[in-house]
TORVEX-342223 format. One line per field, with one value per residue (C-alpha): chain; x, y, z; residue in three letters; residue number from 1. Coordinates in nm, 2 decimals, always signed. Example, Ala and Ser with C-alpha at 12.3 -4.5 7.8 and 13.67 -1.06 7.14 Angstrom:
cadena	[A, A]
c1	[+1.23, +1.37]
c2	[-0.45, -0.11]
c3	[+0.78, +0.71]
residuo	[ALA, SER]
num	[1, 2]
//
This chain:
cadena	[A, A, A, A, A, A, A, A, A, A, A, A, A, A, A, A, A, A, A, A, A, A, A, A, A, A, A, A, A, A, A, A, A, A, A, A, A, A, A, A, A, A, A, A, A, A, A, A, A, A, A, A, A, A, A, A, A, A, A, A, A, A, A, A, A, A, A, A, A, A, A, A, A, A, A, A, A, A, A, A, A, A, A, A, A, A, A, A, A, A, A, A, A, A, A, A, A, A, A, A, A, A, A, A, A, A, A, A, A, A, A, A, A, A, A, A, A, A, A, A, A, A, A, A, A, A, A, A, A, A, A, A, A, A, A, A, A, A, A, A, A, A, A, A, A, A, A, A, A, A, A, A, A, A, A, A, A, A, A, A, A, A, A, A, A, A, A, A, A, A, A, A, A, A, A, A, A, A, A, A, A, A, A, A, A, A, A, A, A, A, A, A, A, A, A, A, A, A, A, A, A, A, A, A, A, A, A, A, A, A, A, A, A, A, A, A, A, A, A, A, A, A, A, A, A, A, A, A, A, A, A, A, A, A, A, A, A, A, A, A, A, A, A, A, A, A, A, A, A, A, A, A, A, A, A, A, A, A, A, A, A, A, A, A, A, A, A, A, A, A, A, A, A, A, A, A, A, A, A, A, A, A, A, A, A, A, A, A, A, A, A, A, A, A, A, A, A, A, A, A, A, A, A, A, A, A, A, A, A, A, A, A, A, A, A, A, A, A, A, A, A, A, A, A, A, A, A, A, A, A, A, A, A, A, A, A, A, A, A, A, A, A, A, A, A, A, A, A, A, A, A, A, A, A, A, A, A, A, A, A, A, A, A, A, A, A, A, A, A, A, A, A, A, A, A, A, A, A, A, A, A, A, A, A, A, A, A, A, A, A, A, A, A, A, A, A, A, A, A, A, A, A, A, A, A, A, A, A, A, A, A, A, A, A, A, A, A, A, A, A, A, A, A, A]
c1	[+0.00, +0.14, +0.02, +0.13, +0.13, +0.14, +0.09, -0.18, -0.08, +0.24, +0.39, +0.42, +0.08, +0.20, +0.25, +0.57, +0.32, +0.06, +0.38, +0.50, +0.12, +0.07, +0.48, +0.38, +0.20, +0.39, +0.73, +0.89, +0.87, +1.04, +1.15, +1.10, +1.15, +1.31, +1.62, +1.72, +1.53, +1.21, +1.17, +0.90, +0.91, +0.82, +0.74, +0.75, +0.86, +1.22, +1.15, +1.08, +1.31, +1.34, +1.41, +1.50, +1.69, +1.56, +1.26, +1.01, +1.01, +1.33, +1.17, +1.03, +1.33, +1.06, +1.12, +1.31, +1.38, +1.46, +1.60, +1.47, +1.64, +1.43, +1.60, +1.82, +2.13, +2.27, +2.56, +2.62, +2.28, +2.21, +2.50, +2.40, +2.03, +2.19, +2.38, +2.11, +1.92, +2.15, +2.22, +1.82, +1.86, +1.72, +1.82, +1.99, +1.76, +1.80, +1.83, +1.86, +2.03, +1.91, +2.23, +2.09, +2.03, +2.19, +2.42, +2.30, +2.73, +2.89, +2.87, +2.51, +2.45, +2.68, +2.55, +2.20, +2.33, +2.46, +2.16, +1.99, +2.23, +2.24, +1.86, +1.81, +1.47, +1.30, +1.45, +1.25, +1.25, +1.52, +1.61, +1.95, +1.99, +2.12, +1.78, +1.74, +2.10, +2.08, +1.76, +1.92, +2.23, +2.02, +1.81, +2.09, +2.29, +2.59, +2.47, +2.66, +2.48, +2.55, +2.70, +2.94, +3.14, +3.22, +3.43, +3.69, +3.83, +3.42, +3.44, +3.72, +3.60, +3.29, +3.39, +3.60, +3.35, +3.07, +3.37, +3.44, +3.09, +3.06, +3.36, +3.24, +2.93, +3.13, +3.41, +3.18, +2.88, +2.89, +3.24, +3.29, +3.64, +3.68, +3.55, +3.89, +3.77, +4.03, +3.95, +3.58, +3.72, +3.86, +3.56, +3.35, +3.56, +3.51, +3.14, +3.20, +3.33, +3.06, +2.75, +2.91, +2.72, +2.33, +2.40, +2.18, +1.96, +1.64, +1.44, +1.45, +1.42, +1.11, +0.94, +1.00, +0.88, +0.55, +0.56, +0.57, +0.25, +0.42, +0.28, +0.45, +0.46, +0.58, +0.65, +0.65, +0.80, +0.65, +0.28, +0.06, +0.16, +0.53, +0.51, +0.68, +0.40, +0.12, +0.21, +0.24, +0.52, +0.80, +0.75, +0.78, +1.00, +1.25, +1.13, +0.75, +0.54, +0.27, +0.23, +0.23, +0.60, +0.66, +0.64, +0.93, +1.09, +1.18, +1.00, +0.69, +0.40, +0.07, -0.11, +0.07, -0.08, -0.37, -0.43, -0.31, -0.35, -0.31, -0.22, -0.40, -0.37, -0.73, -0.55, -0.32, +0.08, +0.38, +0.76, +0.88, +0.75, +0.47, +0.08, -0.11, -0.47, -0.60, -0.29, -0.35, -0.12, -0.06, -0.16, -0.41, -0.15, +0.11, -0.15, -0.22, +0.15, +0.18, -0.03, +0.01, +0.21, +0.40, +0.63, +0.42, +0.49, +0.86, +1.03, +1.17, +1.51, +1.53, +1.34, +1.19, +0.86, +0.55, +0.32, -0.02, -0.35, -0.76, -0.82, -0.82, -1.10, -1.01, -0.64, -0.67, -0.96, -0.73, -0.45, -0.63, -0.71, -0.37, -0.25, -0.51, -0.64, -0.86, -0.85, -0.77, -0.57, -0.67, -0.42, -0.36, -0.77, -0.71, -0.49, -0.82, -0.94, -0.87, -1.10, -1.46, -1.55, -1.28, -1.32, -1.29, -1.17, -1.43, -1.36, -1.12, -1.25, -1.05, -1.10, -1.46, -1.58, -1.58, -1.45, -1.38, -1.12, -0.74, -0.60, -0.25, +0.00, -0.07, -0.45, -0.39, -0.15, -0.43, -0.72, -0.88, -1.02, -1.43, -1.49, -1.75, -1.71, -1.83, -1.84, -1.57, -1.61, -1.39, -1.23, -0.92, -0.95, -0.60, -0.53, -0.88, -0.92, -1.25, -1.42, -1.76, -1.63, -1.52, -1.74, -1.99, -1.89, -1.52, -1.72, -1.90, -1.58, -1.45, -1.79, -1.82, -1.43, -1.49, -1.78, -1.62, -1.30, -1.49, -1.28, -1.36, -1.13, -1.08, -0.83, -0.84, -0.51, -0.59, -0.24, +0.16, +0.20, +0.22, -0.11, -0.29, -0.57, -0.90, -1.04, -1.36]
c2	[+0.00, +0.33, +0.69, +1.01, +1.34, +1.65, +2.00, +2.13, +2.50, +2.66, +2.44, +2.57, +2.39, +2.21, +1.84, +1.77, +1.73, +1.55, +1.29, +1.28, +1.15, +0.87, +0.80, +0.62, +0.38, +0.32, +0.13, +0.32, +0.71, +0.80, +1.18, +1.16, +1.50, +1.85, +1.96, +2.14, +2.43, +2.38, +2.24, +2.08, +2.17, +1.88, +1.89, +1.62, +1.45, +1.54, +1.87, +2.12, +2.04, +2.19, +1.88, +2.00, +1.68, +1.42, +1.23, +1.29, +0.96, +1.01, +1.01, +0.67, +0.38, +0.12, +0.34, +0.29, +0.70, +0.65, +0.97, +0.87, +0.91, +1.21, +1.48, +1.67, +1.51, +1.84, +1.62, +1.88, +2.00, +1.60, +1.57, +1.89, +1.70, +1.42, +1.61, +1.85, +1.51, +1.38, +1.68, +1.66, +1.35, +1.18, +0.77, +0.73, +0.68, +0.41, +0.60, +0.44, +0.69, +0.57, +0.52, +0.63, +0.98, +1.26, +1.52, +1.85, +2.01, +2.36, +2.52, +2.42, +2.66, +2.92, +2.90, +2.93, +3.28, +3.38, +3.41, +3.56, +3.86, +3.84, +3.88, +4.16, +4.27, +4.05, +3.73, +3.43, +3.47, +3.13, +3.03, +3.01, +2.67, +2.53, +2.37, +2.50, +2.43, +2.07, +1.96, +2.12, +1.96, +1.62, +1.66, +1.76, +1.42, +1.63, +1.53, +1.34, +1.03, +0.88, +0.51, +0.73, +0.85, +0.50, +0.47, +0.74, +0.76, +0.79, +1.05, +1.30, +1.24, +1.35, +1.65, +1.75, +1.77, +1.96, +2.22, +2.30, +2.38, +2.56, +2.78, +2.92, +3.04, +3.14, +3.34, +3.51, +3.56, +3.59, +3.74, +3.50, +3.22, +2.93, +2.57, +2.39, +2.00, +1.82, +2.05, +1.91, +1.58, +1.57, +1.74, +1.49, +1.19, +1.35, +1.32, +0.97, +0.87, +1.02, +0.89, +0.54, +0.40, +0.50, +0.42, +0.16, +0.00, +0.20, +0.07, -0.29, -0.20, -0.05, -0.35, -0.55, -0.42, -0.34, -0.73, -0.82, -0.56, -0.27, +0.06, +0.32, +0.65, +0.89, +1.23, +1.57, +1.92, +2.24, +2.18, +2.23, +2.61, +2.51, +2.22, +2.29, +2.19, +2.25, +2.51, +2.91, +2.87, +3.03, +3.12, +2.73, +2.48, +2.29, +1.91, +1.78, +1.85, +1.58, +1.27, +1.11, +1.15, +0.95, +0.69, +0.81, +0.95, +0.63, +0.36, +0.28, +0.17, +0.36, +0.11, +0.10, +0.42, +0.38, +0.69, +1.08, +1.28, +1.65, +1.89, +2.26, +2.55, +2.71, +3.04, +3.07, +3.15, +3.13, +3.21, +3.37, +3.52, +3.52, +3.56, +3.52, +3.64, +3.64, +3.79, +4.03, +4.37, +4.54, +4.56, +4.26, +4.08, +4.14, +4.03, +3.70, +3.65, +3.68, +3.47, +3.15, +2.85, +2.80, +3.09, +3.30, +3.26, +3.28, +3.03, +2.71, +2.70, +3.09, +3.24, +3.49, +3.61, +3.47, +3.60, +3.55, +3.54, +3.45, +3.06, +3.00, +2.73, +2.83, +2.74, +2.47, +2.32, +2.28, +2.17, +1.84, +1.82, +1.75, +1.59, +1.38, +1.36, +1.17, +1.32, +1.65, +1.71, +2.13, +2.26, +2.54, +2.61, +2.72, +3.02, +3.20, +3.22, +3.57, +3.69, +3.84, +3.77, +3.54, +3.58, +3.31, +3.37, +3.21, +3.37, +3.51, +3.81, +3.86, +4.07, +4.17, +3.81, +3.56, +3.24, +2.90, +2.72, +2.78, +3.01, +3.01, +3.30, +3.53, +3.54, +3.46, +3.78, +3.96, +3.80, +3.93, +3.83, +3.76, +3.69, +3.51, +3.59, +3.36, +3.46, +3.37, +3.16, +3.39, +3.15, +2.92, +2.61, +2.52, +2.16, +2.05, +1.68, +1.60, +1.77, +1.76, +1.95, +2.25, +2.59, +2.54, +2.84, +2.65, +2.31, +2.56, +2.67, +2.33, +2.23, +2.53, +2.48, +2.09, +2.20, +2.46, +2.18, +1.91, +1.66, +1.52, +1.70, +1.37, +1.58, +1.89, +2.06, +2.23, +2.28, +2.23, +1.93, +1.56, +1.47, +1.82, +1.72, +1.60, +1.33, +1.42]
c3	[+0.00, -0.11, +0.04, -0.11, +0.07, -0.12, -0.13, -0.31, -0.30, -0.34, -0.08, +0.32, +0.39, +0.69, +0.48, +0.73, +1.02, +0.83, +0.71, +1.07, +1.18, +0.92, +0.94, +1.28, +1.08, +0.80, +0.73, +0.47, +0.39, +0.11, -0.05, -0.36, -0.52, -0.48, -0.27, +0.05, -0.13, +0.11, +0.45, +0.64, +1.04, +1.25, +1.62, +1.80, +2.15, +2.06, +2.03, +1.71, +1.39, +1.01, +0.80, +0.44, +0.30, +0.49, +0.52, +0.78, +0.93, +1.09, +1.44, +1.42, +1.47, +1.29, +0.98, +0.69, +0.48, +0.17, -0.04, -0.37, -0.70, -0.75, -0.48, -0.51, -0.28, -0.10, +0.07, +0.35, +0.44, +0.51, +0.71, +0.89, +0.97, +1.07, +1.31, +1.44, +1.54, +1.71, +1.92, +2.00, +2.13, +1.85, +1.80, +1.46, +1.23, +0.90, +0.60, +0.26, -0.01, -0.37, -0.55, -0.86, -0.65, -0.83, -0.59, -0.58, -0.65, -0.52, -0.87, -0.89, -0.56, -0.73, -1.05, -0.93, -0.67, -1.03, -1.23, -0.95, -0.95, -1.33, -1.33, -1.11, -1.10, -1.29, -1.09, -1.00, -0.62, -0.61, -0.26, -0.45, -0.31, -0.67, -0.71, -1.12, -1.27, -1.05, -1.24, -1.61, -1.58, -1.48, -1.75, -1.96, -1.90, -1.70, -1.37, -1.14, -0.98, -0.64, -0.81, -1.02, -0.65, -0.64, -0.99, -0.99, -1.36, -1.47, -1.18, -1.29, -1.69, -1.60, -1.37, -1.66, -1.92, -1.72, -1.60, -1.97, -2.03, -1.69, -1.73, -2.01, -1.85, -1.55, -1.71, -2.02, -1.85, -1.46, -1.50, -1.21, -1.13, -1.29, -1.19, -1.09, -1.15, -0.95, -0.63, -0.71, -0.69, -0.38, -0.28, -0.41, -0.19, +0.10, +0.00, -0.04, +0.29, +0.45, +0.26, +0.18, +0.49, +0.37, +0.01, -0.19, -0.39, -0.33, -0.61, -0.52, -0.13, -0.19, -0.42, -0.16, +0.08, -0.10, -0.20, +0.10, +0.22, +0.41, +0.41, +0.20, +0.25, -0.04, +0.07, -0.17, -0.11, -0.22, -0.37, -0.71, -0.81, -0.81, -1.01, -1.37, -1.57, -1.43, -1.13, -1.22, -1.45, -1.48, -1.09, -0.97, -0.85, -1.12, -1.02, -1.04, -0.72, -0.85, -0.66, -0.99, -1.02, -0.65, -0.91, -1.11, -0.81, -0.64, -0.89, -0.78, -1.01, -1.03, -0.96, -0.60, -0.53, -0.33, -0.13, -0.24, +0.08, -0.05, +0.24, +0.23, +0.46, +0.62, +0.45, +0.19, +0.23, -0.04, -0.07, -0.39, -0.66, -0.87, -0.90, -0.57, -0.61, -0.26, -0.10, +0.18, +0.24, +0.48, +0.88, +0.77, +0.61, +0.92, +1.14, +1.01, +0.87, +1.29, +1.39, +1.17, +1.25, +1.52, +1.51, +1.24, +0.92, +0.78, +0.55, +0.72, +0.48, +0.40, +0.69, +0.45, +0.55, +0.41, +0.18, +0.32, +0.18, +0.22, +0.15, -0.26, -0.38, -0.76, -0.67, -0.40, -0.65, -0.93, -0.71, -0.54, -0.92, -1.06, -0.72, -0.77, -0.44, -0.27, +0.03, +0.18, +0.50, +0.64, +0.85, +1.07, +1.17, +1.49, +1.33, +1.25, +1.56, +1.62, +1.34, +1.30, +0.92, +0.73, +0.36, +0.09, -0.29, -0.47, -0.79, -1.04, -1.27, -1.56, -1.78, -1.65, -1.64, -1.34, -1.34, -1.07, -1.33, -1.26, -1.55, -1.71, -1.55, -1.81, -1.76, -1.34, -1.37, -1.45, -1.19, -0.94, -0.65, -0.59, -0.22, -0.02, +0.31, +0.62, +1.01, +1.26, +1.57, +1.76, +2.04, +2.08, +1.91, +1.95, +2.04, +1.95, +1.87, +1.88, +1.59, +1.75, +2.01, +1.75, +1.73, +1.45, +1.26, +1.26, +1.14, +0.88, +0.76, +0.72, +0.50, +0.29, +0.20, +0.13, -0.09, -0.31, -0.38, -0.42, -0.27, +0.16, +0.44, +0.66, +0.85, +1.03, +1.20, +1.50, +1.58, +1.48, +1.76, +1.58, +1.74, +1.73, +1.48, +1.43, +1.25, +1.03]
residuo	[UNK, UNK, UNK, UNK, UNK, UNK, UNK, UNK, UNK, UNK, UNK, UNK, UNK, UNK, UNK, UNK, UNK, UNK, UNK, UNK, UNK, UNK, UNK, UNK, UNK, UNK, UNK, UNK, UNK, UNK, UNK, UNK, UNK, UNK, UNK, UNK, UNK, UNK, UNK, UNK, UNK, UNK, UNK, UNK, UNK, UNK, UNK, UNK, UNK, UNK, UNK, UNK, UNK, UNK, UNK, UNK, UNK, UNK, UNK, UNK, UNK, UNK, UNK, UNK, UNK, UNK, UNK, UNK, UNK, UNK, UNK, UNK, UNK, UNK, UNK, UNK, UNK, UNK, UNK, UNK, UNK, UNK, UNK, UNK, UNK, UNK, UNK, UNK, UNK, UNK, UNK, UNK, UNK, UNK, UNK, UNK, UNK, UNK, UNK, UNK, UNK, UNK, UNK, UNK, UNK, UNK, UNK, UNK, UNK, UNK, UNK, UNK, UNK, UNK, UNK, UNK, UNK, UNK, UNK, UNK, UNK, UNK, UNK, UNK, UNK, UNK, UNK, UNK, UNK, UNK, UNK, UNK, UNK, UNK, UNK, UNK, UNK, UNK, UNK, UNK, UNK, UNK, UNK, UNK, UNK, UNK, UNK, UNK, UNK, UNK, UNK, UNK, UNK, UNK, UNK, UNK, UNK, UNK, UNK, UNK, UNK, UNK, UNK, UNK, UNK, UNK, UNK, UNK, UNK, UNK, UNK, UNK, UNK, UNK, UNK, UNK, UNK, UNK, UNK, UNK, UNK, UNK, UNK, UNK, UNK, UNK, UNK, UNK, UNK, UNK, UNK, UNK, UNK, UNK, UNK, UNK, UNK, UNK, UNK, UNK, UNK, UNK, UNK, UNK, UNK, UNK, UNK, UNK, UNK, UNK, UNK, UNK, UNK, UNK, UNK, UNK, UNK, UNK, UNK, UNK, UNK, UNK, UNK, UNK, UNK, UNK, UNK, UNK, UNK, UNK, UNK, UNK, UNK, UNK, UNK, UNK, UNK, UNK, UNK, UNK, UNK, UNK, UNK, UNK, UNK, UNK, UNK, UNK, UNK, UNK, UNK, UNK, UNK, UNK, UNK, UNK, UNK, UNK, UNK, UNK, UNK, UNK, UNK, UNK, UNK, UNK, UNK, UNK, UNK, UNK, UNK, UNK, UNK, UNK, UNK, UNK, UNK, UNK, UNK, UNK, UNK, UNK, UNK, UNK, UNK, UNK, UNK, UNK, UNK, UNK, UNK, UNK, UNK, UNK, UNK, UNK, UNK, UNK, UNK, UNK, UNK, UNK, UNK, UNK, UNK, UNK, UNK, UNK, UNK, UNK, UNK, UNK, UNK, UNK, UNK, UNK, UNK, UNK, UNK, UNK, UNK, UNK, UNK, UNK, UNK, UNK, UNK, UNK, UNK, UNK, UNK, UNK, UNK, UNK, UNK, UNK, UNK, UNK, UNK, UNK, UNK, UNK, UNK, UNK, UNK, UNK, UNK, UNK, UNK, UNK, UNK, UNK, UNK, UNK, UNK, UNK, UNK, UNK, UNK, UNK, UNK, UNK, UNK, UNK, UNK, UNK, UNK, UNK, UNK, UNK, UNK, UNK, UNK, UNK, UNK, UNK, UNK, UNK, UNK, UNK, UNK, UNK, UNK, UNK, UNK, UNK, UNK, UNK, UNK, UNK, UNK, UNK, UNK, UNK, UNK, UNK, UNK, UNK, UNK, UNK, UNK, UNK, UNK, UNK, UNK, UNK, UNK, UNK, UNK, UNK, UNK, UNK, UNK, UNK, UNK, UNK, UNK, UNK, UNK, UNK, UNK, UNK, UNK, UNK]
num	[1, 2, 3, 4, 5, 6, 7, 8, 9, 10, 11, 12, 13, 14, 15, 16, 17, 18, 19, 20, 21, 22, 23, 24, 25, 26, 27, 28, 29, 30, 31, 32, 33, 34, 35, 36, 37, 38, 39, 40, 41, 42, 43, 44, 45, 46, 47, 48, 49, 50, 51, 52, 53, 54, 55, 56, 57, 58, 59, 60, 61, 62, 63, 64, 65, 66, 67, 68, 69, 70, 71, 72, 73, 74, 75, 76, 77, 78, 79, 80, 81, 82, 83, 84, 85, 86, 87, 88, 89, 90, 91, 92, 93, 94, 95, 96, 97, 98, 99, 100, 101, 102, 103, 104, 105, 106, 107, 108, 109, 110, 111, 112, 113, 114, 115, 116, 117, 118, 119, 120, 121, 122, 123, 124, 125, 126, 127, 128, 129, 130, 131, 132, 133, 134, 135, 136, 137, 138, 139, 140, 141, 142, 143, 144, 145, 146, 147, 148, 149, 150, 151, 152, 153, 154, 155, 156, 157, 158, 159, 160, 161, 162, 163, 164, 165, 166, 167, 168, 169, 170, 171, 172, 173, 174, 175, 176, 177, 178, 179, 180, 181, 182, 183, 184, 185, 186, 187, 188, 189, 190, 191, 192, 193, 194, 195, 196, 197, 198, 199, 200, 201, 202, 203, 204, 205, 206, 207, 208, 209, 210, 211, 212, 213, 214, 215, 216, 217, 218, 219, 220, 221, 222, 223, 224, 225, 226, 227, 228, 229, 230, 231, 232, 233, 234, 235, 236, 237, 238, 239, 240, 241, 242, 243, 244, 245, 246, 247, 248, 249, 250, 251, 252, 253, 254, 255, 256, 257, 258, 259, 260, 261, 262, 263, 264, 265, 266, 267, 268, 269, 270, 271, 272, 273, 274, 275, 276, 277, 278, 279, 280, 281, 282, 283, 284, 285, 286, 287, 288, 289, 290, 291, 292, 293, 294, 295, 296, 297, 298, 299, 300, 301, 302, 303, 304, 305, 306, 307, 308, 309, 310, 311, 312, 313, 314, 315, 316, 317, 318, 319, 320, 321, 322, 323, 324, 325, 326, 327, 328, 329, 330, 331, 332, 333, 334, 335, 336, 337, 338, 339, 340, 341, 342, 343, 344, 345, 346, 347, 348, 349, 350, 351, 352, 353, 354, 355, 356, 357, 358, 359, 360, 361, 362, 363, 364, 365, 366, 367, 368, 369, 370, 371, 372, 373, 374, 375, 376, 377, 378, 379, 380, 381, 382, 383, 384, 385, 386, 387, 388, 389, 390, 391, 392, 393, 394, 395, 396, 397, 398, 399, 400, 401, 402, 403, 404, 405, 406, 407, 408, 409, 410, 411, 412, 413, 414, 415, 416, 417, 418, 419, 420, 421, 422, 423, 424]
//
């Protein structure tokens, strides 16, 4: 049995918790997409963590994290993880690193800092982790997988061809220093040594296991908008958001995917740039940028500071759409509490006409937002776990949402603590 959890915003819709709760049920949870670009903040009995590279089932010793062939492998910021859990007082955890992973290198991160810079104003709003030349060079055959650190001639051949083509870019177009390919090298065997211990055969791990009936849980960064097809391009991600790629991004078939739990927010937040209809300015917007999550709302990898908007059904609609989803997981409820009236974009008008289907980014550019606006319940719901218990304006909330995306909320957050939820 394979579940996948997913986003089915712009990402930052609280999917780490929602992975912790069903990790504790699962055997294997498995990254299967994206880098150390985004992070999903987990707290649990070990305390509060930002896990950006690794899988959140790291807090469970039954589970196996795989780091499918999909990511992004940023060597040092999964060292770094491994190190911050261990200084919590977390028990090693069993990690399985797909060999046919591909390593996220240093003149990826530079490369990607670069173009920023080059770009000036009209820049993407990149977290400059390396996350867009990673995915070109892969796609580009000069990537550099996981196996390869293992044959050295392949190694320094390979190194050597990509620096050719990067040294061009660097020297003609940044204005920047050279690539040196034998200081990569040596950079890359210290690589080796570390990650030798977690590296294997992910594909065949996983088949197993789901041959001999264990529960699979397949685990996305970011959400819908930031996916490259189908998100608000060119403002997205550079790898596919979709729960249909967790099959390409650790080889499961589609016919192994029995559940798609897609993870929305009871308001809307993003990082970067790009269209976001329902966004709210000013005092409003500080207000509620305050108040949500745990520690308001800020970028777990950058720390940049949200921005915030009403609840989308035109955008959340289309999202479970693509996801897939046959479920819908609500977090972050009890953030509202503080509110008279909580509005709802119902609608897009463009260009004088109103519509509930998702546009492309040239016509979204252009949208603007139609309201429906519901009462508040006005009282602490935080912590809630028994959903009969919640005010019925909050329980009106949660129906008049399920109705406008069409697809059940099973779950509803009341809080960022693993077991802060209730069950609908």
């Amino acid at each position: 049995m394979v579940r996948a959890i997913v986003g089915a915003n712009w990402g930052d819709e609280g999917k780490g918790k929602i992975t912790d709760m069903f990790a504790e049920e699962s055997d294997v949870v498995v990254r299967f997409q994206g880098g150390a670009n985004a992070g999903h903040t987990i707290i649990c009995d070990y305390g509060k963590f930002a896990l950006h590279q690794l899988p959140s089932g790291v807090f469970y010793p039954h589970i196996t994290n795989i780091i499918g062939n999909g990511v992004a492998l940023d060597v040092p910021k999964f060292l770094e993880e491994l190190e911050h859990l261990e200084a919590g007082g977390v028990p090693a955890p069993h990690i399985i690193i797909s060999e046919r992973t591909q390593v996220l290198m240093p003149y990826h991160v530079l490369q990607d800092q670069y173009e920023e810079e080059r770009l000036g104003g009209h820049a993407f709003g990149s977290t400059k982790s390396g996350i867009a030349p990673f995915y070109s060079d892969k796609y580009a055959k000069y990537g550099i997988q996981v196996c390869e650190l293992f044959d050295e001639k392949m190694l320094m051949e390979r190194l050597e061809q990509v620096c050719q083509i990067k040294n061009v870019l660097f020297e003609h177009l940044y204005h920047k220093p050279l690539l040196d390919p034998k200081a990569l090298f040596q950079q890359l065997m210290g690589y080796r040594e570390q990650i030798a211990p977690y590296v294997g055969n992910a594909l065949t791990f996983v088949k197993g296991a789901l041959a001999d009936g264990k529960k699979v849980l397949l685990e996305a960064q970011l959400g819908a908008m930031k996916d490259p097809d189908f998100g608000i391009y060119p403002f997205t991600t550079s790898s596919h958001t979709l729960a249909a790629f967790g099959c390409m991004g650790v080889g499961v078939a589609p016919s192994d995917i029995q559940t798609i739990t897609a993870v929305t927010k009871a308001y809307s937040s993003a990082v970067g740039a790009g269209a976001f209809v329902s966004e709210l300015f000013g005092d409003e917007g500080d207000e509620l940028r305050r108040r949500g999550g745990d520690a308001g709302e800020y970028g777990a990898t950058t720390g940049r500071p949200r921005r915030v908007g009403w609840f989308d059904t035109v955008a959340t609609r289309y999202g479970c759409m693509v996801q897939g989803a046959t479920e819908v997981a609500l977090t972050a409820v009890d953030v509202l509490g503080y509110l008279d009236e909580i509005k709802v974009c119902t609608g897009y008008e463009i260009d004088g006409k109103v519509t509930r289907d998702f546009p492309v980014t040239r016509l979204l550019e252009q949208a603007k937002p139609v309201y429906t606006t519901l009462p508040g319940w006005k009282c602490d719901i935080r912590g809630e776990i028994d959903y009969a218990k919640l005010p019925q304006a909050a329980k009106n909330y949660v129906d008049f949402l399920e109705g406008e995306i069409g697809v059940p909320i099973t779950l509803v957050s009341t809080g960022p603590k693993r077991h802060e939820i209730a069950r609908r």
